[in-house]
C-alpha positions as CSV (number, residue, x, y, z in Angstrom):
1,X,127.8,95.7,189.3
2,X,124.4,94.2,190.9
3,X,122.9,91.2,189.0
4,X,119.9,92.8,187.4
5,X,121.7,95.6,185.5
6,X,124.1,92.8,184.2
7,X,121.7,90.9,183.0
8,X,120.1,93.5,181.3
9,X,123.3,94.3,179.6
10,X,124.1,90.5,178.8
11,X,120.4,90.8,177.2
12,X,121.4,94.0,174.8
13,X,124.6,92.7,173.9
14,X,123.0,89.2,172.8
15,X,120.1,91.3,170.5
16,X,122.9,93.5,169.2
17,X,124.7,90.3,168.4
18,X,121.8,88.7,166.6
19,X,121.1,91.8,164.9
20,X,124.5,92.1,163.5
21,X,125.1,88.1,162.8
22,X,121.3,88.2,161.0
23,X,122.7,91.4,158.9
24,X,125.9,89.6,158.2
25,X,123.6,86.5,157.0
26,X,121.5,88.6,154.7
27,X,124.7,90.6,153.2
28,X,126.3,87.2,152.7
29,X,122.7,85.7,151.1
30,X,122.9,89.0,149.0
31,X,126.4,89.8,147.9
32,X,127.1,86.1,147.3
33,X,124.6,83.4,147.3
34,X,121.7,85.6,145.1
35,X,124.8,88.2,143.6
36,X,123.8,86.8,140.1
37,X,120.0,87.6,140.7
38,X,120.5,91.0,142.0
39,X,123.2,91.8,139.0
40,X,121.0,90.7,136.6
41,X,118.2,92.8,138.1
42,X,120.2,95.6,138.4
43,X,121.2,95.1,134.7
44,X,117.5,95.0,133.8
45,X,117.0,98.5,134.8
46,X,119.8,100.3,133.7
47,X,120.3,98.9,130.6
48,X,117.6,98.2,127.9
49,X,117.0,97.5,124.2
50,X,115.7,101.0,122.6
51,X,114.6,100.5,118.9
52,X,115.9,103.3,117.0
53,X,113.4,105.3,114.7
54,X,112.4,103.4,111.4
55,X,112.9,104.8,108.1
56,X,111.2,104.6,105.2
57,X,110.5,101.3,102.8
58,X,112.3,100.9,99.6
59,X,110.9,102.9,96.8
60,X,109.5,101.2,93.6
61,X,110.1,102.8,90.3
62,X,109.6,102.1,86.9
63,X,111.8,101.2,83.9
64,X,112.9,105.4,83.7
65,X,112.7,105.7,87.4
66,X,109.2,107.5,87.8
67,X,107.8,106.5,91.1
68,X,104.7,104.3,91.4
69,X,105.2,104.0,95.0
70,X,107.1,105.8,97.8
71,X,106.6,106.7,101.2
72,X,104.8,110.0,102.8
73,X,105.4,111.6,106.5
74,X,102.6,111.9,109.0
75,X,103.3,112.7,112.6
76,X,102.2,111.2,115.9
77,X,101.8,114.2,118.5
78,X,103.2,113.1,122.2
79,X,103.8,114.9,125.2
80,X,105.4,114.3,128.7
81,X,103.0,116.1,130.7
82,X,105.4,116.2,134.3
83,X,107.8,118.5,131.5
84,X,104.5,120.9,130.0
85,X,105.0,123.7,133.1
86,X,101.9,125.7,131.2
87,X,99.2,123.2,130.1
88,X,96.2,125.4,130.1
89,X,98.2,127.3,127.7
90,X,99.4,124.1,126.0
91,X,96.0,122.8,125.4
92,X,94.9,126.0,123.7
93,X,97.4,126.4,121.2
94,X,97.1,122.5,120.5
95,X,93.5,123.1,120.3
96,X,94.2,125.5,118.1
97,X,95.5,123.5,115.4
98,X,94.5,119.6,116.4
99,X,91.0,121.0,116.1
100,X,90.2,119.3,119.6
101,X,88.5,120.9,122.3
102,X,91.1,122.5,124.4
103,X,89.4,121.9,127.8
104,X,89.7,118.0,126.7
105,X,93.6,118.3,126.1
106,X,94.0,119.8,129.2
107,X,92.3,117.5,131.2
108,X,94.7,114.8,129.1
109,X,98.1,116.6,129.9
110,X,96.8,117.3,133.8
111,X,96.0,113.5,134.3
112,X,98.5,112.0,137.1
113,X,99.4,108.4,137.6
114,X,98.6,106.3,140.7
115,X,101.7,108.0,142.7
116,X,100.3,111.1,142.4
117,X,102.9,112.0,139.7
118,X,102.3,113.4,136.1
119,X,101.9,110.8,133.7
120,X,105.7,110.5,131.7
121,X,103.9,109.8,128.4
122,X,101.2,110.3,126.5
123,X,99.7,110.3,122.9
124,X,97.5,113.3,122.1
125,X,97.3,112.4,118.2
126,X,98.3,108.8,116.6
127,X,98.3,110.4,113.5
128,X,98.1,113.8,111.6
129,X,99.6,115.0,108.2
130,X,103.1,116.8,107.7
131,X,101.7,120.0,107.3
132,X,99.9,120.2,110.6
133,X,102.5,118.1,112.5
134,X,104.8,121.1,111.4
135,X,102.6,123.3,112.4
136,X,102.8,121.6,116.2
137,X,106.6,121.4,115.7
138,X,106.6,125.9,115.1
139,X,104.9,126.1,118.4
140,X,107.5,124.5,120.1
141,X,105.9,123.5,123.6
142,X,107.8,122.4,126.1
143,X,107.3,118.7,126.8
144,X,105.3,118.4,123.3
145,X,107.1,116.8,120.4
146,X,106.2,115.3,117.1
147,X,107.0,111.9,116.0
148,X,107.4,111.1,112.1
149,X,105.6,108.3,110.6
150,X,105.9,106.5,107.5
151,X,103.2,105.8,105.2
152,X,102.5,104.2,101.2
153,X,101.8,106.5,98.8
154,X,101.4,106.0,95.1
155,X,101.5,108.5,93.0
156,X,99.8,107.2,89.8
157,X,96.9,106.0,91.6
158,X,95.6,103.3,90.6
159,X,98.3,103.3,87.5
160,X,99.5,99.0,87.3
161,X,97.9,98.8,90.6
162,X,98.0,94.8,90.1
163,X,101.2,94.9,89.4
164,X,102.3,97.0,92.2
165,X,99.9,95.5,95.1
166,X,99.8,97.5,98.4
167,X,101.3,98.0,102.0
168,X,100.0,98.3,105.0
169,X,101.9,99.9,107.5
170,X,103.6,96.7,108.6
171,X,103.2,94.1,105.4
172,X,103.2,94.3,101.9
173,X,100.9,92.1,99.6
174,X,100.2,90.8,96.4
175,X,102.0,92.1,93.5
176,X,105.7,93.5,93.7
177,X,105.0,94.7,96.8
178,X,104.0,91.1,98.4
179,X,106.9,89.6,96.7
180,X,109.3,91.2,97.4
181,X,108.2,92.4,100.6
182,X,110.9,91.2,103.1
183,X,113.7,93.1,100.7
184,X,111.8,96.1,100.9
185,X,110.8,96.5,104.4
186,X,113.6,98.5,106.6
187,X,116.3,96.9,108.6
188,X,115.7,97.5,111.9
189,X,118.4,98.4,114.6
190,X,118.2,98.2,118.1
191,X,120.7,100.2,120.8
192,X,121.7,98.5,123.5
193,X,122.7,100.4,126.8
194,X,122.3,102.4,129.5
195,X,118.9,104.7,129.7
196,X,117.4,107.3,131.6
197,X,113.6,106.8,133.4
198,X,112.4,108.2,130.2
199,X,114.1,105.5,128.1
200,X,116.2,107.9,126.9
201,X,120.4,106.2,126.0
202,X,122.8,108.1,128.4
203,X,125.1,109.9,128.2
204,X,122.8,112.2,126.0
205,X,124.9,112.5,122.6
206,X,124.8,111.2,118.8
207,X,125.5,107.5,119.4
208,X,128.4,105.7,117.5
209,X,127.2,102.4,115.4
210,X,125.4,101.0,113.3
211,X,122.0,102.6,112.5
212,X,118.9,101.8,110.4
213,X,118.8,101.3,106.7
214,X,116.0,102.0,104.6
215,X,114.2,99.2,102.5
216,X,115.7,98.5,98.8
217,X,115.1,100.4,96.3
218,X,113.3,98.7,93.0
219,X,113.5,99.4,89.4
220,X,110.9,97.7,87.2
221,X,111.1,96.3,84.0
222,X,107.3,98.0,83.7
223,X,107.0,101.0,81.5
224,X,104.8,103.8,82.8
225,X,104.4,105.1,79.5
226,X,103.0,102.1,78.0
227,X,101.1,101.3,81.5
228,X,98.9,104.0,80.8
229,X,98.2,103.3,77.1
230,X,97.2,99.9,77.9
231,X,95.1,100.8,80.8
232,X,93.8,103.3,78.6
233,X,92.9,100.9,75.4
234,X,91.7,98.1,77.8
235,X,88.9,100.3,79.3
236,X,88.0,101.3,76.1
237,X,87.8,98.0,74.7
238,X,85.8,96.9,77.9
239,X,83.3,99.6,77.0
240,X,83.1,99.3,73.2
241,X,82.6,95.4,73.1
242,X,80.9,95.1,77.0
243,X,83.3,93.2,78.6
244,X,82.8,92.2,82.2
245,X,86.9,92.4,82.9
246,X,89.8,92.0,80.9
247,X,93.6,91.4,80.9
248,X,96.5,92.8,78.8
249,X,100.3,91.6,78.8
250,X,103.0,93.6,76.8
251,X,106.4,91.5,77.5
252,X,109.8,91.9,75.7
253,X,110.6,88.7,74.0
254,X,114.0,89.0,74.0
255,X,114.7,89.4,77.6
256,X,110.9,88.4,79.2
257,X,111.0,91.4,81.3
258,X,107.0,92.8,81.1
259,X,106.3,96.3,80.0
260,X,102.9,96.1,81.4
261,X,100.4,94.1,82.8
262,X,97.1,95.6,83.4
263,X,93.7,94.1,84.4
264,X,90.3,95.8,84.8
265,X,88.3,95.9,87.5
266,X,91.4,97.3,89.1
267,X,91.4,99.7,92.5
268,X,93.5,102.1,94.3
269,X,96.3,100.6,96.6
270,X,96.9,103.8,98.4
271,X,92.9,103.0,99.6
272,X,93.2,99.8,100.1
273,X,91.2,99.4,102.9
274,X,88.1,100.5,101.5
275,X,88.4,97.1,98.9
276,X,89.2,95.2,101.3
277,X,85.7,96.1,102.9
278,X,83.7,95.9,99.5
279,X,85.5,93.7,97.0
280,X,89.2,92.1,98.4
281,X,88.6,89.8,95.3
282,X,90.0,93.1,93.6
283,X,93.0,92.7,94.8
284,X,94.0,89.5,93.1
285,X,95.9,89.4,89.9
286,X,94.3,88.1,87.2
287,X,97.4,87.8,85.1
288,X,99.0,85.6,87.5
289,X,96.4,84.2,89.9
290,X,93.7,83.5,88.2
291,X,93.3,80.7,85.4
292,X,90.9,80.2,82.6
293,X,90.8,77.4,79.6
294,X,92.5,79.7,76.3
295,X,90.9,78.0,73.5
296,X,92.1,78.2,70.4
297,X,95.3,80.2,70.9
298,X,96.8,76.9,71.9
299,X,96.7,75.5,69.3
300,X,100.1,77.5,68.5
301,X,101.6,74.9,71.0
302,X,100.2,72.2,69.7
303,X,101.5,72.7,65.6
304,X,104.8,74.1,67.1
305,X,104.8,70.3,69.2
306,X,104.2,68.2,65.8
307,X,106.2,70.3,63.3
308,X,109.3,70.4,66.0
309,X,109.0,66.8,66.6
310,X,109.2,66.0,62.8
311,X,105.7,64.4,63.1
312,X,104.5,66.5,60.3
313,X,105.6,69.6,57.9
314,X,103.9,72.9,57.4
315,X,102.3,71.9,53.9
316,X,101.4,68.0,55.3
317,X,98.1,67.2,53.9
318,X,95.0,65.4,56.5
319,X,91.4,65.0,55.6
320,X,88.9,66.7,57.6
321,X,85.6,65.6,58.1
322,X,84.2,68.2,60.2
323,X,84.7,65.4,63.1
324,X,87.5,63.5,64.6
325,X,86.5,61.2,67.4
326,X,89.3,60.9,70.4
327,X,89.1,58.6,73.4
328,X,85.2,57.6,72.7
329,X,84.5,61.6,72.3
330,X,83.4,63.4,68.8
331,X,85.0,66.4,68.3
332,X,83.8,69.0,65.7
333,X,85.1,72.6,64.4
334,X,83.7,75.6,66.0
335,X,81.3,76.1,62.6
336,X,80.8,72.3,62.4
337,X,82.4,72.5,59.0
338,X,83.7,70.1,56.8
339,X,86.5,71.4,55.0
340,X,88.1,67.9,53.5
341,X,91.7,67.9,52.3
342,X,94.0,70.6,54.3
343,X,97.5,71.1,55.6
344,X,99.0,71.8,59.0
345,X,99.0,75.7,57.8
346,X,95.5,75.8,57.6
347,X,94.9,74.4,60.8
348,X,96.1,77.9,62.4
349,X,95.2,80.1,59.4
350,X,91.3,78.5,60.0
351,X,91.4,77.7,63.5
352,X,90.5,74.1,63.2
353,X,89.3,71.6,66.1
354,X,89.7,68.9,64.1
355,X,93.6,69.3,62.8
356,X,94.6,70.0,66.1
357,X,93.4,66.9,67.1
358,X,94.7,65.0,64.8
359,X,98.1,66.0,65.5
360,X,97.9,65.4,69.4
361,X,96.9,62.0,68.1
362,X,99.2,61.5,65.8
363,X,101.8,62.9,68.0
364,X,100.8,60.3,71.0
365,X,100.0,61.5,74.4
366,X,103.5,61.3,75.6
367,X,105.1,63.2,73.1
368,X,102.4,65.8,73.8
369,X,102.2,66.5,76.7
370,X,106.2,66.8,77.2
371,X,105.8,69.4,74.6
372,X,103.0,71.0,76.9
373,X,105.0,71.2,79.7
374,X,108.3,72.1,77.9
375,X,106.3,75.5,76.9
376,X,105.5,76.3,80.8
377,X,101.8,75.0,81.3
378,X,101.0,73.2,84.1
379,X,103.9,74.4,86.4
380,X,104.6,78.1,88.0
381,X,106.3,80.7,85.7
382,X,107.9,82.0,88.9
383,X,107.9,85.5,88.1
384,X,108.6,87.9,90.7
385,X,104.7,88.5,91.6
386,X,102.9,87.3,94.6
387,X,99.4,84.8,94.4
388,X,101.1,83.3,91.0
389,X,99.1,79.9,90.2
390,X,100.2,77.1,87.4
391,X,97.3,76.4,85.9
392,X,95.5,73.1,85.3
393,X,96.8,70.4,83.4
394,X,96.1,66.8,83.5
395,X,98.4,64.1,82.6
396,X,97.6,60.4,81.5
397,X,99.7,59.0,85.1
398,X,96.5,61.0,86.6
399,X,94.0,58.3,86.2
400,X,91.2,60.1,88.0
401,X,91.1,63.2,86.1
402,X,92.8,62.4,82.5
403,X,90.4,60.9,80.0
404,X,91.5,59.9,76.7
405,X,89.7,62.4,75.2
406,X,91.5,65.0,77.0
407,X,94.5,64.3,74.3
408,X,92.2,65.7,71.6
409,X,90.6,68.5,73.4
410,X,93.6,69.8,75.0
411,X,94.9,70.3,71.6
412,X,92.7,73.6,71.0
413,X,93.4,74.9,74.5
414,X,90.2,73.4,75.7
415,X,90.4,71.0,79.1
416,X,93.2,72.9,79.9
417,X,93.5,75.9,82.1
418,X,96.5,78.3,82.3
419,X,97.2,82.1,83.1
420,X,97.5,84.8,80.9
421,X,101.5,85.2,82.2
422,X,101.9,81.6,80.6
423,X,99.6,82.0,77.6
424,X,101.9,84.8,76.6
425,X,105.2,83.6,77.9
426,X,104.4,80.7,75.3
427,X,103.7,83.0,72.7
428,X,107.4,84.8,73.5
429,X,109.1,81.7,73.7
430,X,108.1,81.4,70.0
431,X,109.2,85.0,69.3
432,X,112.4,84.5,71.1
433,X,113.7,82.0,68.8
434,X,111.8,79.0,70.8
435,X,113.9,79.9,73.7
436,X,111.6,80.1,76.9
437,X,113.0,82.5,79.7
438,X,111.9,83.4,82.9
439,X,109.4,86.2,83.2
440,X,110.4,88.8,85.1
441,X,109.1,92.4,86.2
442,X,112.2,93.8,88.5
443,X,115.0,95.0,86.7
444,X,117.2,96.3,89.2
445,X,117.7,96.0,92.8
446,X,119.7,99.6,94.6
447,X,120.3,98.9,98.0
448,X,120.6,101.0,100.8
449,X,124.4,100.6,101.3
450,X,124.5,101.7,97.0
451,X,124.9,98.2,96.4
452,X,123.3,97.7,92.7
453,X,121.7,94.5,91.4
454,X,120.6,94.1,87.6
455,X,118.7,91.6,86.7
456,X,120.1,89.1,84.2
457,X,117.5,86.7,82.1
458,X,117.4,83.3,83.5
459,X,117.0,80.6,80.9
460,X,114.5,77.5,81.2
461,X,113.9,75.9,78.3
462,X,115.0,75.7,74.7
463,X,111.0,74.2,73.6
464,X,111.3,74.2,69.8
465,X,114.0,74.4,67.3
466,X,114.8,78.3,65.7
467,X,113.8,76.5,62.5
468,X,110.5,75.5,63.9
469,X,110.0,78.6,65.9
470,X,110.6,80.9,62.1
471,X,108.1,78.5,60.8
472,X,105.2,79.2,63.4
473,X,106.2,82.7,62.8
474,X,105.3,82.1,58.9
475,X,102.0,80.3,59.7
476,X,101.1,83.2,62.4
477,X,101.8,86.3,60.0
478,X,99.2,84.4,57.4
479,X,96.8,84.3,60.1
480,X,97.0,87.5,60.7
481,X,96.6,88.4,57.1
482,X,94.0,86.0,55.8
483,X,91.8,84.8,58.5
484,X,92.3,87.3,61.8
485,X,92.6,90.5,59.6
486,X,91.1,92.8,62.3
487,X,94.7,92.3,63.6
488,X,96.5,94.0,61.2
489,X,98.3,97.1,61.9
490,X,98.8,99.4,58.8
491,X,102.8,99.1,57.7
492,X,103.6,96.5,59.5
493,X,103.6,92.9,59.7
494,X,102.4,91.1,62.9
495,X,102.1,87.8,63.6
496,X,98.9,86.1,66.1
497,X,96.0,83.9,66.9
498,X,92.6,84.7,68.2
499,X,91.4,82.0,71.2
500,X,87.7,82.1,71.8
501,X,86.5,79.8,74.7
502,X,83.5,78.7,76.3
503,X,83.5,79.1,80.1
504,X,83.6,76.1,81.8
505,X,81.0,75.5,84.3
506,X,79.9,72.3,87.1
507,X,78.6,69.6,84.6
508,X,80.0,71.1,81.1
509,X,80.2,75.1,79.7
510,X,78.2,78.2,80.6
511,X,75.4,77.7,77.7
512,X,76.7,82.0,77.1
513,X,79.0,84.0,77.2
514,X,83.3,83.4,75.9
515,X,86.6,84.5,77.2
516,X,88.0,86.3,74.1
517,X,91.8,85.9,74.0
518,X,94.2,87.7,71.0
519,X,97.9,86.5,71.7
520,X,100.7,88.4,69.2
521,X,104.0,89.8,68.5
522,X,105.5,92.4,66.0
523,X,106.9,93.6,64.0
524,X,107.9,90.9,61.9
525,X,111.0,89.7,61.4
526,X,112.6,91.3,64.5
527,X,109.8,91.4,67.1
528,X,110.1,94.3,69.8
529,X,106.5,92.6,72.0
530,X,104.5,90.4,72.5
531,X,100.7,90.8,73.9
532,X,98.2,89.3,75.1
533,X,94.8,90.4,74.7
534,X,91.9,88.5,76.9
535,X,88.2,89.8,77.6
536,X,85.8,88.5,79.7
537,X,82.6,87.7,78.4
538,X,82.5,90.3,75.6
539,X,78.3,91.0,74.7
540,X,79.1,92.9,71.6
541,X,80.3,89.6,69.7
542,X,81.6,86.1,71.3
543,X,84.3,85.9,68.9
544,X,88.3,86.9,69.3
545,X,88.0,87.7,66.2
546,X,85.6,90.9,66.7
547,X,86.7,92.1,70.2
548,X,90.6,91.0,70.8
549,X,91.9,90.7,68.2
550,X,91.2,94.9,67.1
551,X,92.1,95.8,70.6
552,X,95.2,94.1,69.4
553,X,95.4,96.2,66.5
554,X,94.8,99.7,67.9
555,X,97.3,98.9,70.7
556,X,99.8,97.7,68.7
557,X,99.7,100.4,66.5
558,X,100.9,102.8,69.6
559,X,102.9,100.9,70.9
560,X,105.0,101.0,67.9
561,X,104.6,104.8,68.0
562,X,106.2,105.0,71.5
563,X,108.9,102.5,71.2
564,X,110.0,104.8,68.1
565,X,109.8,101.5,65.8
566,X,109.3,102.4,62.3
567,X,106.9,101.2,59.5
568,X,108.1,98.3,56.9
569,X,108.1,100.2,53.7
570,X,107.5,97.7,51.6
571,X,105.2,96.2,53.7
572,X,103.2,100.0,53.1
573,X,103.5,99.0,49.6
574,X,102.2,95.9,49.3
575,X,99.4,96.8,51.5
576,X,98.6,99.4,48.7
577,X,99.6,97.9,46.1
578,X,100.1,99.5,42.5
């Protein structure tokens, strides 16, 4: 063979060879030095996460399992435009019942990406009600489907909207609703394996596993019945004595489970967004988040502290003055009275400044102030509701807010800020035998899986003695009858104290205006509730006496009626009398 065609050859046969040891290279660099990037890679696009469809959030009923808040459907309309073979014809009949123009939807579905190829997905709607995202699901276009969404609904309105609180799509807050929000939000599940360009799990078949469970189910303690009558008698009592807000509390004292908490200004937690534009300060709970000083209602704690302790008996005799002085401070009854020799009784039956000072003084501020905190204040109640606060209460070891004089003013509730959860919670833990239990508003918990939890009451404190408990009972159904007789309720006896309190303002108390607080329990001897009455700034009159403590009255009365409790015959009898 001459030279030059062997060369030529020799040249060829060296490229092919460098051709084929350079391919052998780069299989060997893929196959085994970069095999675990290329599996993994490979992995990546076969096989994905796919996060199956959501359902609902548990449902929240009340005591008899009406619903105050469940879920609705809308719909999300979606297409895959490369599958909708007819989408001039698509666009009208979606036009047709989306109310869009049809030339617009067409234009949407006819859209291509930057390959040149029809989009794979698109939203025509984010969201439309059930009826119409039936309507779209009857037309049944090719390439068009319907996705459902979930969405709070209450069906009461704005029925124990405080109570309840509101979700968004995602959250829950305040309320039952914030509280409990992780138990009742779904369980999400997630598929993992192999999908299809569309995200779709191959093969194409009902998957074996484990799939979504809906949020738990709750079952309140709250009444919807005696929901709506309190709602009912607290608007009216807002508009007979011009109250600016108000607050009522009806709680079982033998268990603490509420029956119903209501406040006004309320709103509607289906529209939540519009108060959260104009007012979100209507959102908090004034039962539980927001604190005021009770006045005169405490001094229930403070005789049940000294009679408890030993410190005095119910008939103990002290001599007021119409002034006491405590820690460098004068303090005087409301009427700036002097009403010289009287017992402990009298210091509940006539509401007085004085006596209740004495007996925090006589008591000492330790022994107080354990008592204090015993009955709740101070501390959270922890009841199942979100935003709870504890109140205001200082203590002596506080140097730079305790004063001396606090021991006598705190006495007649004044100095002191709690909630109306605690005001009445103290007030139960009388009726209940001076055992103090846990307030609760969730009765039951029904999971998904048909696992049922009941509530059972948790005990916290035993404060005062049955013996002293019957004898604050005693005291409180004579100041019912002789000095807050606009709480009576005709044939039957019922035991309370009215609280009225100045506002407390920078620098001292609003120069106007009281918070007007009734707390109670009946019938007596075998009390079936206890409520607490509170209005804000009442114009008609400033005292408890005219504004809560009727509301008291009238409500009690019904309440009775409802939980089919009977009247005291004798008690009828007495009333009238021969």
């Amino acid at each position: 063979m001459a030279e030059g065609p062997r060369r030529r050859l020799l040249l060829l046969i060296t490229l092919l060879g460098g051709c084929v040891l350079l391919t052998v290279v780069q299989l060997v660099k893929v196959q085994v030095i970069d095999h675990q990037f290329y599996a993994k890679w490979a992995e990546e696009q076969r096989v994905r996460a796919v996060r199956m469809d959501q359902p609902p959030r548990g449902v929240i009923r009340d005591r008899d399992g009406r619903v105050l808040a469940g879920n609705g459907v809308r719909y999300a309309v979606e297409a895959a435009p490369a599958y909708v073979s007819r989408k001039e014809d698509a666009a009208e009949q979606l036009a047709s019942v989306l109310h869009l123009p049809a030339s617009h939807l067409c234009a949407e579905l006819s859209k291509r990406d930057a390959t040149g190829d029809f989009r794979t997905w698109i939203r025509i709607a984010s969201s439309v009600s059930k009826e119409v995202g039936e309507q779209i699901a009857d037309l049944d276009i090719n390439g068009v489907t319907i996705k459902p969404l979930w969405r709070r609904v209450y069906p009461e309105g704005t029925l124990a909207s405080h109570a309840l609180g509101f979700s968004t799509a995602e959250t829950g807050y305040y309320g039952v609703e914030g509280f409990y929000d992780t138990m009742l939000q779904p369980e999400p599940v997630e598929w993992v394996g192999p999908v299809d360009v569309e995200s779709v799990p191959i093969p194409w078949e009902p998957i074996a596993g484990e799939f979504p469970r809906r949020g738990v189910d709750l079952e309140l303690t709250l009444d919807r019945t005696i929901q709506a009558l309190v709602e009912d008698e607290l608007r009216h009592a807002i508009a007979m004595y011009q109250a600016e807000g108000g607050t009522i509390i009806v709680m079982e004292p033998e268990t603490f489970g509420i029956l119903s908490l209501a406040s006004v200004p309320s709103y509607d937690p289906e529209d939540y967004a519009q108060f959260a534009d104009q007012d979100p300060s209507r959102f908090e709970d004034p039962a539980v988040s927001k604190q005021y000083e009770p006045g005169s209602v405490f001094k229930i704690v403070t005789v049940a502290a000294a009679l408890d302790a030993g410190i005095v008996t119910p008939n103990s005799v002290y001599h007021d003055e119409g002034w006491i002085e405590v820690g460098g401070q004068a303090i005087h009854n409301s009427m700036g009275k002097v009403y010289g020799d009287k017992s402990v009784t009298d210091i509940l039956v006539k509401s007085l400044n004085v006596g209740s000072a004495w007996l925090s003084t006589k008591m000492g501020s330790e022994l107080f102030y354990d008592y204090v905190r015993d009955f709740g204040f101070g501390e959270l109640t922890h009841v199942d509701l979100a935003g709870e606060v504890a109140g205001q209460l200082w203590l002596p070891e506080d140097v730079e807010h305790w004063h001396p004089s606090n021991l006598g003013t705190n006495a007649f509730g004044q100095g002191i800020a709690v909630t109306p959860l605690q005001m009445v919670t103290s007030m139960a833990t009388v009726a209940n035998d001076g055992a103090r239990l846990r307030p609760h508003i969730v009765g039951r918990r029904n999971a998904s899986d048909g696992a049922i939890s009941d509530f059972h009451p948790v005990f916290e404190e035993q404060v005062i003695s049955p013996e002293t408990a019957q004898m604050i009972t005693d005291i409180l159904v004579r100041v019912v009858q002789e000095g807050a007789t606009e709480a009576q309720v005709e044939g039957y006896r019922v035991a309370g104290k009215t609280g009225t309190a100045q506002i407390p303002i920078p620098g001292g108390y609003a120069p106007e205006g009281t918070i007007a607080t009734f707390v109670g329990y009946g019938p007596v001897p075998d009390p079936a509730v206890v409520v607490l009455v509170k209005l804000d700034r009442p114009q008609s009159s400033e005292w408890a006496s005219r504004t809560a403590a009727p509301t008291f009255a009238r409500l009690m009365s019904q309440l009775f009626t409802v939980l089919g409790i009977p009247p005291d015959r004798d008690h009828v009898l007495a009333e009238v009398g021969p």
